[in-house]
N, C-alpha and C positions, 0 to 999 in steps of 0.2 A: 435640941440640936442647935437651934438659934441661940441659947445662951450658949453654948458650949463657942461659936461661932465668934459671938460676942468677946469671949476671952480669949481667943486667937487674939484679937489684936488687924490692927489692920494690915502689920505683912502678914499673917497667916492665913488671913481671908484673901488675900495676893496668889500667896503658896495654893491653896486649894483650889482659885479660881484657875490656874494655869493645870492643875491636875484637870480640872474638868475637860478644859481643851482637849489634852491631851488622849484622854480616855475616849473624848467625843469625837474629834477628828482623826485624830493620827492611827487610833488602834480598827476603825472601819480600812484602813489605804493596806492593814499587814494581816484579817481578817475579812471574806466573804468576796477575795477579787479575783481572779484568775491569774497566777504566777506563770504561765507558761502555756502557749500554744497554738501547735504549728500544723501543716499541711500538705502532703505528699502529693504530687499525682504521678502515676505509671500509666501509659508509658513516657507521656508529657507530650504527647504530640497532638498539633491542634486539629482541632474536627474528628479527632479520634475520641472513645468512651472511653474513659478514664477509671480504675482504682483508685481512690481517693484513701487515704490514710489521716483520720484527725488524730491527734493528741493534746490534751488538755489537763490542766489541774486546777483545781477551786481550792482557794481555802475556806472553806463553810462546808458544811451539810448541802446535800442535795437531797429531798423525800423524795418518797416515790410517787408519781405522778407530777414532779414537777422537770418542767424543761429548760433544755440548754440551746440557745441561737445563734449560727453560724450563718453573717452574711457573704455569700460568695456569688461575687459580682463575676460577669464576660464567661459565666458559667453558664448551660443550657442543658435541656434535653430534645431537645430541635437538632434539625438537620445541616444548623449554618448557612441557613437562605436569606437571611433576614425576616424570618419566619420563628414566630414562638412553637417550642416543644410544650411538653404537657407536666401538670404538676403531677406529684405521685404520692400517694394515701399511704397511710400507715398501714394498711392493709396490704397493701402490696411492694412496698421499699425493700432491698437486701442489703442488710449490714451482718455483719460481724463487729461485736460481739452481740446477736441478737437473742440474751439471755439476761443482758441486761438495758437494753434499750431498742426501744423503739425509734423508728425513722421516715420523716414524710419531707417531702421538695415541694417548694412553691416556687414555679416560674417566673421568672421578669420577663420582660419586656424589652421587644430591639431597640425602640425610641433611647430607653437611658441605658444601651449597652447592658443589657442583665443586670443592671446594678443593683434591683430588688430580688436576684434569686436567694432562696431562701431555704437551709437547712436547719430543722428541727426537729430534735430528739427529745423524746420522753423518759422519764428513767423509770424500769418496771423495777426497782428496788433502791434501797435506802442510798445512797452510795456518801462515805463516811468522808471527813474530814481529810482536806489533802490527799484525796483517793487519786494516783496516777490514771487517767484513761487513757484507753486507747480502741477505738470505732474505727473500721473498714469498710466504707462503702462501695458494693460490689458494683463490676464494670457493668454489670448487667442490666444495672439504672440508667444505663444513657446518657451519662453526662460529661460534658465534653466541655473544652474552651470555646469559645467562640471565636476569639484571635487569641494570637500573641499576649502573653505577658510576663513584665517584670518578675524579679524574685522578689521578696519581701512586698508583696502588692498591698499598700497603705488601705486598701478599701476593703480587705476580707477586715471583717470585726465580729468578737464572741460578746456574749451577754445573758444573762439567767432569769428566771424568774423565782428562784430559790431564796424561801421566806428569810435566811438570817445571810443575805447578799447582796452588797452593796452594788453588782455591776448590770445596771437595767440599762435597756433599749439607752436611755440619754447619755449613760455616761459609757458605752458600749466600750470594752477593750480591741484593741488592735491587734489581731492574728500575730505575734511573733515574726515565723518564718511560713513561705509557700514557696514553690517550686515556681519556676520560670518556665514559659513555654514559648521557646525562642521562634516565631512565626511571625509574619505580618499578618495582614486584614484583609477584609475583601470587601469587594459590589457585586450586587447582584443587579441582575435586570435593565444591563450595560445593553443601550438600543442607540441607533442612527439613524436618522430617515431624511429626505431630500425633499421637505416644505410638508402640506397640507396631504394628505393621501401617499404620500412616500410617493410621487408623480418620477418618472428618471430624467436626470436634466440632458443624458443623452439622446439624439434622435437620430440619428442611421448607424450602422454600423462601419468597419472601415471596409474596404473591398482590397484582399489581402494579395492578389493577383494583379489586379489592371491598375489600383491605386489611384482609380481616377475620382474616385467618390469616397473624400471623405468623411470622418466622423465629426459631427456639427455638435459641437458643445455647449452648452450655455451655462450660464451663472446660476450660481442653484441657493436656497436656501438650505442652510445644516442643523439640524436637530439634534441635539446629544441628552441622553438622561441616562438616570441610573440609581441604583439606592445604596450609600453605603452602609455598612457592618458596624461603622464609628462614627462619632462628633469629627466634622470636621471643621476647622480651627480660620480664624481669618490669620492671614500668613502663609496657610496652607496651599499649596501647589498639587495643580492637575494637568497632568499632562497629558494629548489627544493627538497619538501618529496619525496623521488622515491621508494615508501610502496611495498615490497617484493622481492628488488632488495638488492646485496651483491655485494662484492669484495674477496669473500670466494675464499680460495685457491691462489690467482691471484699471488703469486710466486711461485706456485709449478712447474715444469718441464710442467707437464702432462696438464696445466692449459686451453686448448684449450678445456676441456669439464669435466665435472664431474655430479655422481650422486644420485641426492638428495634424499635421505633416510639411506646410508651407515654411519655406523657408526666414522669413517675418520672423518667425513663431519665436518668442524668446522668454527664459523663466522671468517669473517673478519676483517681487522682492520679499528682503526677512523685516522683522521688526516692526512691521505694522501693526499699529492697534488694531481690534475689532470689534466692530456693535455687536451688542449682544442684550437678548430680552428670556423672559420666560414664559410662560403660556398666560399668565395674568397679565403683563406690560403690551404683551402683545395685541390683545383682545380691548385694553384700553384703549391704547392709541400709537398706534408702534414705530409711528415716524415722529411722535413726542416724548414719550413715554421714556424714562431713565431705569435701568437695572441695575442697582448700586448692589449683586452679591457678589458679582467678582468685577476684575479685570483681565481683559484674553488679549495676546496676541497673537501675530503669524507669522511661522518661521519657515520661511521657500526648502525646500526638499530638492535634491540632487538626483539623476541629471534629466533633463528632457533624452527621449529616444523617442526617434520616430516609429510609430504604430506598435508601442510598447509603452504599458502605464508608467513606468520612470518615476523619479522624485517619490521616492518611495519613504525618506522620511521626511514628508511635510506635518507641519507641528503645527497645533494649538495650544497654548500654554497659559491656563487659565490659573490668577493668583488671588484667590478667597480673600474678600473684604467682610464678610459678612459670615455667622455660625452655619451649617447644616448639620441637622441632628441625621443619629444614626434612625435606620430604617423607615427612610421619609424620604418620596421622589427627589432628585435631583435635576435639574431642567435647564441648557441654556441654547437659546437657538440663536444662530447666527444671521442674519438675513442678507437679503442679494445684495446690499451694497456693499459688503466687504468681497464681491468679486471673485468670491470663491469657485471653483470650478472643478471638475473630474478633467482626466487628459482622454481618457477614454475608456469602452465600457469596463465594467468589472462584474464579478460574480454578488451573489448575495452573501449573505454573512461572512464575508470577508475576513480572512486570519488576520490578515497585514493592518486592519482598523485594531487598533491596540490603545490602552488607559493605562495610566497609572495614579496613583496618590501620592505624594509625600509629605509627610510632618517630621516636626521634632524629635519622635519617637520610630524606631523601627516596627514598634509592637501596634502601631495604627495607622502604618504606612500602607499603601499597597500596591505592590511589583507588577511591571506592565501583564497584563494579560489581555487575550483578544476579546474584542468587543464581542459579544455573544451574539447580538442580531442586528444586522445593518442591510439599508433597501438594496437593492442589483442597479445595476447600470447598462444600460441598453439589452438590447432585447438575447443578448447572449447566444447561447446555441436552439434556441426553439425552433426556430425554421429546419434544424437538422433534429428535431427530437430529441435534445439532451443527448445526444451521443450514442444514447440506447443503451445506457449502459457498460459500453465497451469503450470507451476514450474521458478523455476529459478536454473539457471546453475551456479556448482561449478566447476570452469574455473578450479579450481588447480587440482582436481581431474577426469574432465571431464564427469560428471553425471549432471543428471540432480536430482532437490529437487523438488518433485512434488507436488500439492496445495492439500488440503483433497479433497476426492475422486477421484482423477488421479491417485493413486498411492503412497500417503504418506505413510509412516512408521505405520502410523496410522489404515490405511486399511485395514479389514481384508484381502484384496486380492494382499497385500505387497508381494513383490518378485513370485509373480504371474504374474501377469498386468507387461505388455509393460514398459521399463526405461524411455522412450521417454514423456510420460503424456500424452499420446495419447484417454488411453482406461479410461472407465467412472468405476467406479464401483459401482455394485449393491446393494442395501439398504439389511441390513442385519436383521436378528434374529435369535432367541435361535435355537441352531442344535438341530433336533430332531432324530440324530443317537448316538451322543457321549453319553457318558456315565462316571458314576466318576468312579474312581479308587480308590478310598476311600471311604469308608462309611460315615464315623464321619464328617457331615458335619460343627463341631464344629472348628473343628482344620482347616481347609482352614477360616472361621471367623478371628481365632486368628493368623493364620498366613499374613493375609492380602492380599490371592492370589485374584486375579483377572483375567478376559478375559480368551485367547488363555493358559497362566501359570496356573491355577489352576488344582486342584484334584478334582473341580468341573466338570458337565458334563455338558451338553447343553450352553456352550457357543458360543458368536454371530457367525455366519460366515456367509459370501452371500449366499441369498435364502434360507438360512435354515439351509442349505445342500442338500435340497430336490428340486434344480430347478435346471435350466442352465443359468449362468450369459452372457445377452446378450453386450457386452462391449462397443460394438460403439452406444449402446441409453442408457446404463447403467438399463436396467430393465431385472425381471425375466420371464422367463419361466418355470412355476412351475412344475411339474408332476404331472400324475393324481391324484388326489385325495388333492390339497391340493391350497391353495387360496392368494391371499393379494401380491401386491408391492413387498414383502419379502418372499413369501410364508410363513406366516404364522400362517395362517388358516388352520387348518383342519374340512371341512365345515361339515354340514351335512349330509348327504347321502339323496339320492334324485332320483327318475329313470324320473322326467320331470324337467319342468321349473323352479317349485316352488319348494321353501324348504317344506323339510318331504311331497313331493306329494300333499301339497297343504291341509294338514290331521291335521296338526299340527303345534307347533310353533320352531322356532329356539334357542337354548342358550347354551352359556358356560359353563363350567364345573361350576364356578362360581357361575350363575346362576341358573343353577341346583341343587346346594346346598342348597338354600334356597326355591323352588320350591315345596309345599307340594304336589301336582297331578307328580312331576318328580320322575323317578323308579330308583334303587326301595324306597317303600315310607319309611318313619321312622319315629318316633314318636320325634326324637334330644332330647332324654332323655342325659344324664351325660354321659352314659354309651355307646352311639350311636351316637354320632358325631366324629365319624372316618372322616368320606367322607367331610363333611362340615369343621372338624379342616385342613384336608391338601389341600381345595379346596381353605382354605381364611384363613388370619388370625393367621399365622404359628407363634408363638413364637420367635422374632425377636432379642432375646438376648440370646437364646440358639440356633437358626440357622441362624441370620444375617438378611433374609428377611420376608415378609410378606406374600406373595401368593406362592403357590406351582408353578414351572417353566411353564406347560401348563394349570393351569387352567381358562384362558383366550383365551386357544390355539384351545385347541379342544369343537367341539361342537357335541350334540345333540339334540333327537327331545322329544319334548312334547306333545304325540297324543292326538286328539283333542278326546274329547268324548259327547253323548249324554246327559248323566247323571256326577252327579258330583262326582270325585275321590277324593280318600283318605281314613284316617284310623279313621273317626271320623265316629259317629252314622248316618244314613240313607247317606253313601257315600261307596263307591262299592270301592274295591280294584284294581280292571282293567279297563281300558277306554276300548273305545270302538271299535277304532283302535290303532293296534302295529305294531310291528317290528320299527327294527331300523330307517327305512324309511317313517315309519308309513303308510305302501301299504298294510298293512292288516287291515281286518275287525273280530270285533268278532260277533257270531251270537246270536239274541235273546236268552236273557237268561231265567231259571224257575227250580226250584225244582223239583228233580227227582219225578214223581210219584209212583216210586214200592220201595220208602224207604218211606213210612209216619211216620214213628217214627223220620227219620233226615232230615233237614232240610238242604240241601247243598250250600244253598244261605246264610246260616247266618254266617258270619265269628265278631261273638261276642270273643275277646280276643284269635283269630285266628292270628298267625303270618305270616303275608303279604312274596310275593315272595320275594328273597333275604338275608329276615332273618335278618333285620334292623327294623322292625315296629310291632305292633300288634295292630289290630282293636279292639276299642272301644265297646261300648255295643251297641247292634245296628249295627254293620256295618254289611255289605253285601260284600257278596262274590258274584263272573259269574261264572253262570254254562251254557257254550254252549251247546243248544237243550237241556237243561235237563237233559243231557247225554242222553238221547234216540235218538240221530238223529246222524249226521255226518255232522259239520259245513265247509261251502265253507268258507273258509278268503279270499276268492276273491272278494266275491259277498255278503259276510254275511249272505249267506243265510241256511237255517238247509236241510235237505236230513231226513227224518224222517225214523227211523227204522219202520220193517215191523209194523203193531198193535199201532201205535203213529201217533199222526199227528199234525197240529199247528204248528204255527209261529214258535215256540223254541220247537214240538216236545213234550209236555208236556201233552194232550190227549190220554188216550185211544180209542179203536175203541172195539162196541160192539161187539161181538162174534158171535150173531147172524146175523145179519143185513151186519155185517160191517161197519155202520155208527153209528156217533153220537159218543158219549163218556160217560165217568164214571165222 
């Protein structure tokens, strides 16, 4: 071959040196490299487990038991805490097409953002020259984004260990295409505390009534840490709402304490630098000591209100001089010479403490959220027991706001009942002691009084006003004589079990109005519907409502009787039992027999008891025993005067004899 090389000549030994080349480098770059290969995920959303779709082509052979390496960075199988998930064996991975390959996950690490997660496939058969794949890995593996990211993400990269393949670990190729997963970033383990032991820089609370004692604030130290998901970047900006905190005062002499409600009292200014260390600077030497990771300032928050936290967005706006890697504390505490202050108390883990991130990138940004755990600020509601569950506590003022019926504003039994929400309060109605104080119920109409304020009387209060509010089951205790949840029945009268003795029926004032046997009776001419106009039906545009305030309230009885009542022809003016109770009886009745010229039973155009009705032609009138006797109403029964005798007393006795009658 050397002769033959020889008689080339020296441009031929030219000619075949450049073949060499050619064969050597250029034909490895269009055999053994991966022409094509990209990356779905479904549904693309971040912190969600993702269906992962690879496609890939090699030009070379791949044997079997040799493998293919996909690096897929900001990828996990973790929860998104800043916490690693778990790698996954070949034994347990689900892919599709898992007939011809195998699949195992090696977790990275939050420090470098997943950038070592790590999928590797085995091939359980030969797979031939320029074989198109396509591998499905199921959601069921748990693998999610960790944030946001790019399309075309430059950091997924394939690579083989396939013996006639040029693309190894070093010269690893660049994923083609991947899916974008348009989200930002996050922190975890976003904390706030106020110096050494979380201490409250508050010490009284305000007193929301006399306002003589107020809340003594002092300058506090602020803590902030947290861990973020990403590198974050020097240039990078953090921002820190600290909602109801100030730098008020902070050059005044006095400035070691001040307080909020005086009229002095004036905001603070924006644009101040602040000192700021970390828990190492600190523990050096913290009145020498330099924190060159960031620079923070302070931006005054809008507006003071008196005995209300206000300046609710005051700002720290801290700008990165220095790296922080992802999942590695974050730390920068503020100390008391920057004057910082609370306006007054607040609750613990405060929504209104809120972070944000910003970088260059949307995909490692991260959008305000609430600080997750921050100290309390004076002593809150504990003297009233957290409310007990039933209100919610105004940390500023130290009360409690309690739910309807605990105690709200709303209650009749407001500033009565327990501050704590403890006690229940009792269902209410119309007081049946108050009384108006006005006649003209027109003018409380046009004035638009209402409830507890009006010139009106019988407004709502518990039980009535006629029971005792029982407060730890929130029900009443009526007094006698009066009924209902609310006491607001005034029932019957009754000396047994039954209403009206069991003689009669029960009904409302209501009721009774339109009841033609209910007393006394009336005929509801034009000129006689007094009782029935203020029972029902009241003239709602010259007095506002419709029914008169108790007629609904109070009841009576409608005695039962043997014969039929009222003021029409063959119906009797009286039943046959009364009283209010209807415990009495009347006794057979009859026409006197020593008036035979009158007839005492006829009440023909006779005006009925009361002086509301008058019978009919034909109606009847009771006469007990005739008037000859002396009627039991216990027993209904007649007592017959000497010379009378008979059921109702209505016989004479002959004169001679004694017996028998006229």
């Amino acid at each position: 071959m050397a002769q033959g090389m020889a008689r080339l000549g020296v441009g031929g030994r030219r000619s075949a040196w450049l073949l060499f080349v050619f064969v050597g480098y250029l034909l490895p770059c269009y055999l053994g490299h991966f022409d094509t290969a990209s990356i779905k995920l479904w549904p693309g959303f971040v912190k969600e487990r993702q269906e992962i779709t690879l496609k890939f082509r090699l030009r070379g052979v791949i044997e079997m038991g040799e493998k293919v390496y996909v690096r897929m960075p900001w990828m996990t199988t973790g929860e998104c805490k800043n916490a690693a998930g778990s790698s996954i064996g070949a034994d347990s991975f689900q892919l599709h097409d898992s007939n011809t390959w195998y699949g195992q996950w090696t977790e990275g690490t939050p420090g470098t953002q997943y950038q070592k997660s790590l999928l590797t496939l085995t091939a359980k058969t030969k797979i031939i020259w320029k074989s198109y794949q396509t591998v499905v890995l199921d959601g069921f593996n748990n693998i999610k984004p960790n944030c946001g990211m790019p399309a075309k993400h430059t950091n997924f990269t394939i690579w083989t260990n396939a013996a006639n393949a040029t693309v190894t670990m070093k010269n690893r190729h660049q994923v083609n295409f991947t899916d974008s997963v348009n989200a930002s970033c996050y922190l975890t383990d976003t904390q706030l505390t106020w110096g050494a032991g979380g201490a409250s820089p508050l010490l009284a609370p305000i007193n929301p009534t006399t306002r003589k004692t107020h809340a003594v604030s002092q300058i506090a130290e602020v803590r902030l840490s947290f861990v973020p998901a990403m590198h974050i970047q020097p240039g990078d900006t953090i921002t820190v709402i600290l909602a109801g905190w100030t730098n008020l005062n902070a050059s005044r002499a006095d400035d070691t304490k001040w307080k909020w409600g005086y009229d002095d009292v004036r905001e603070g200014g924006s644009g101040r630098k602040l000192t700021l260390y970390n828990e190492s600077t600190w523990k050096l030497n913290a009145s020498q000591s330099v924190y060159d990771m960031a620079n923070a300032t302070w931006f005054e928050g809008c507006c003071k209100e008196n005995h209300k936290p206000g300046m609710e967005n005051s700002t720290i706006e801290i700008v990165m001089r220095r790296l922080a890697r992802a999942g590695q504390k974050v730390e920068f505490w503020f100390p008391k010479s920057n004057g910082l202050r609370p306006v007054c108390g607040m609750q613990a883990n405060n929504p209104k403490y809120k972070i944000k991130v910003k970088t260059p990138s949307n995909f490692t940004s991260v959008n305000f959220m609430s600080i997750e755990k921050s100290a309390g600020i004076g002593a809150g509601c504990v003297e009233q027991g957290g409310c007990n569950g039933y209100g919610t506590c105004d940390h500023c003022l130290g009360r409690c706001t309690c739910t309807k019926g605990h105690g709200h504003e709303s209650d009749p039994g407001y500033g009565i009942m327990k501050a704590d929400c403890s006690e229940l309060a009792c269902p209410v109605s119309p007081s049946w002691a108050e009384v108006p104080v006005q006649s003209n119920r027109s003018l409380d109409h046009q004035a638009g009084y209402s409830g507890a304020n009006t010139t009106n009387g019988h407004f709502d209060v518990e039980c009535g006003g006629v029971g005792k509010c029982d407060r730890t089951k929130g029900k009443c205790a009526c007094y006698d004589g009066f009924l209902g949840s609310a006491c607001e029945i005034k029932p019957c009268p009754t000396q047994s079990d039954y209403p009206c003795n069991g003689h009669g029926t029960c009904h409302s004032m209501a009721q009774l109005a339109r009841k033609d046997e209910a007393l006394p009776l009336t005929n509801r001419s034009v000129d006689e519907e007094l009782y029935f106009y203020y029972a029902d039906e009241v003239d709602q545009h010259s007095y506002g409502y419709h029914e008169a305030w108790d007629s609904r309230k109070i009841y009576g009885c409608v005695c039962d009787s043997a014969w039929k009542v009222g003021l029409d022809a063959n119906e009797t003016q009286t039943p046959e039992w009364f009283g209010p109770d209807c415990s009495l009886r009347h006794c057979p009745t009859g026409d006197d027999p020593e008036t035979r010229l009158v007839d005492e039973t006829n009440c023909s155009y006779a005006v009925a008891a009361g002086g509301r009705g008058k019978g009919k032609y034909m109606n009847k009138c009771h006469v007990d025993c005739s008037n000859r006797g002396k009627c039991d109403h216990t027993t209904g029964t007649c007592a017959c005067f000497p010379g009378y005798h008979g059921a109702n007393c209505g016989k004479r006795k002959t004169a001679a004899v004694g017996l028998g009658s006229e």
